[in-house]
N, C-alpha and C positions, 0 to 999 in steps of 0.2 A: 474335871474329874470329881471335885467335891458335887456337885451339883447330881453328878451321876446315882453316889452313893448318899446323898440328900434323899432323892426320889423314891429309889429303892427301898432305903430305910424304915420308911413308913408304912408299905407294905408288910413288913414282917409282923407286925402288930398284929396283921389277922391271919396270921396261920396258925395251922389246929398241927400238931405235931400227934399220929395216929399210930405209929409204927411200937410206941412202949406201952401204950395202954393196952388195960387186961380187956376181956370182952364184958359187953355192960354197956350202960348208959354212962355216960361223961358228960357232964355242962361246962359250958365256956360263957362268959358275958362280955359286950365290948359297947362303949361308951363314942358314939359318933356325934363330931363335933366339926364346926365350922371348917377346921383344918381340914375333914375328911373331904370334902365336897370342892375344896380346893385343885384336888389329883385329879380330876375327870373333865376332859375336855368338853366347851362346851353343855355342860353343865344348866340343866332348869334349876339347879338348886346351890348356893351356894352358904345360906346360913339356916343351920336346925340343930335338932338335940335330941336323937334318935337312941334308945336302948335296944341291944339285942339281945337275944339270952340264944343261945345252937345248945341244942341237946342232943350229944354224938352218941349214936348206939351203934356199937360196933362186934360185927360178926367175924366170922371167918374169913369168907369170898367176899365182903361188903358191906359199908358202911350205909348207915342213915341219918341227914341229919333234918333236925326238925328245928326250924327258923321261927322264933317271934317278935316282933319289931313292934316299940309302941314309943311315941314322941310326937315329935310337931319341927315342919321344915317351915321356910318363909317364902311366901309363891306370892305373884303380881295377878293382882284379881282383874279379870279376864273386863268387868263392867267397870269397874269406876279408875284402875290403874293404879292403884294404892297397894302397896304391901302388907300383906296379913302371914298371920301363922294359921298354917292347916294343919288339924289333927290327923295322926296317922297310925293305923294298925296294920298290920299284917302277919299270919301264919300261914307257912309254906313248908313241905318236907320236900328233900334231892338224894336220892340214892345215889354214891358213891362207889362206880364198880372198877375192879381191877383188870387189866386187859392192856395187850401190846400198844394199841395205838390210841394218845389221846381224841376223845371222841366226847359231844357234849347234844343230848337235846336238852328238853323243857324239866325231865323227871330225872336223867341219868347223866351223869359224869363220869368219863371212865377217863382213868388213870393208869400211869403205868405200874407196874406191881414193883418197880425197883424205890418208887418214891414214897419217903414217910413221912409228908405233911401235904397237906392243902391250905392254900390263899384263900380266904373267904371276901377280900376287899371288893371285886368285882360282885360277887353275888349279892353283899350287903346293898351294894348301891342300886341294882337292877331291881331289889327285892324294892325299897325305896321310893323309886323309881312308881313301880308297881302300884306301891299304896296310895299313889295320888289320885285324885278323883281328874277325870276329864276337863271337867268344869271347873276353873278355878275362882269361885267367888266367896265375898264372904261369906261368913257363917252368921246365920239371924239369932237375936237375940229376943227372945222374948214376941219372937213374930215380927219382928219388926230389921230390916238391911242392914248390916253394919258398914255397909260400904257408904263412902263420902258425900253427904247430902249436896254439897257444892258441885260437884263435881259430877255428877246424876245431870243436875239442873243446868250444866251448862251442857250437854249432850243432848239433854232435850231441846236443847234452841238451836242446837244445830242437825237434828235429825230429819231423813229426807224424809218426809211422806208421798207417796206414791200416790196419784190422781190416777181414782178405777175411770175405766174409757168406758162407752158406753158401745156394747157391741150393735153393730149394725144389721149383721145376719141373723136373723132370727133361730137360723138351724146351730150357732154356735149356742144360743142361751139354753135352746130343747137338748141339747147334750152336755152341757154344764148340767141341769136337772136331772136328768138318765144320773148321771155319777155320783148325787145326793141322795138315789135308794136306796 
C-alpha cells in the first residue's frame, strides 16, 4: 500500500489546481529531473534536466495552456553507441475544454466541469518525448563528430560492402538510364 501512495505521490507535483484562479494569465514552472523519467514505462529516456515554464490563460468556457520546454535529456547515439546529451526545445499550446465526457486529441483536452485541477505529468513527458530529433547522434563540434573515433573505426572493419553485379540484360542497364532523366 505504501508503494501505492509512493507512486501517486509524485504525480501531484504536476497539477495546476484552476478552479480559485481569477481570469488572466498564471505561470507555473517545474524542474524535471532524473526521478521524473523514472515513472514511465519503458521509457527512451531515463536521465535529463528539462525546465518547463506552462503559462495558464484562463477564460470562462476554457483554458489555454502554453508549454515551453528547454534542457537536455541523455540518448544513445544511434552511430557509435555512446551516451550523449541532446539539446532540447520545445513550445506547444493545448486548449483545455470543459465537457461531460473526458475526451483528448492533439489541440484539445476536455475535462469534466466538476474537476478543479489537471495533471500535467503525462503531457510534460510526451511534449519531451516530442523534442527529440529522429536521429540520435552526436552533436558536431566545430565540423568535426563527437561521436567515438574507436568505435567508428571498429565498424568500419566490420562493415559489409556490397559487390555491384554486373547486369547481363542489356534492357535492365537502358531502364536504369530512362530513371536517371
Amino acid at each position: 500500500m505504501q508503494h501505492f501512495f509512493r507512486t501517486m505521490g509524485w504525480r501531484s507535483k504536476y497539477d495546476v489546481e484552476f478552479k480559485g484562479l481569477k481570469e488572466g494569465l498564471h505561470e507555473f514552472e517545474f524542474e524535471i529531473r532524473d526521478e521524473f523519467f523514472e515513472h514511465f514505462e519503458q521509457g527512451l529516456i531515463s536521465v535529463g534536466n528539462v525546465d518547463v515554464k506552462v503559462k495558464l490563460e484562463k477564460r470562462s468556457s476554457f483554458l489555454k495552456l502554453h508549454f515551453k520546454l528547454k534542457g537536455w535529456v541523455e540518448l544513445t547515439c544511434d552511430r557509435c553507441l555512446e551516451n550523449y546529451r541532446q539539446k532540447i526545445k520545445h513550445k506547444s499550446e493545448l486548449f483545455v475544454k470543459f465537457g461531460e465526457s473526458d475526451y483528448e486529441d492533439d489541440e484539445i483536452v476536455w475535462v469534466s466541469p466538476e474537476k478543479n485541477q489537471i495533471n500535467l505529468a503525462q503531457l510534460i513527458y510526451e511534449y519531451i518525448i516530442l523534442s527529440i530529433p529522429i536521429r540520435h547522434v552526436h552533436p558536431e563540434k566545430k565540423g568535426v563528430s563527437g561521436c567515438d573515433a574507436e568505435m567508428l573505426e571498429k565498424l568500419k572493419k566490420y562493415e559489409h560492402k556490397e559487390e555491384e553485379k554486373q547486369d547481363t540484360d542489356p534492357r535492365w542497364a537502358a531502364l536504369k538510364n530512362w530513371n536517371n532523366n
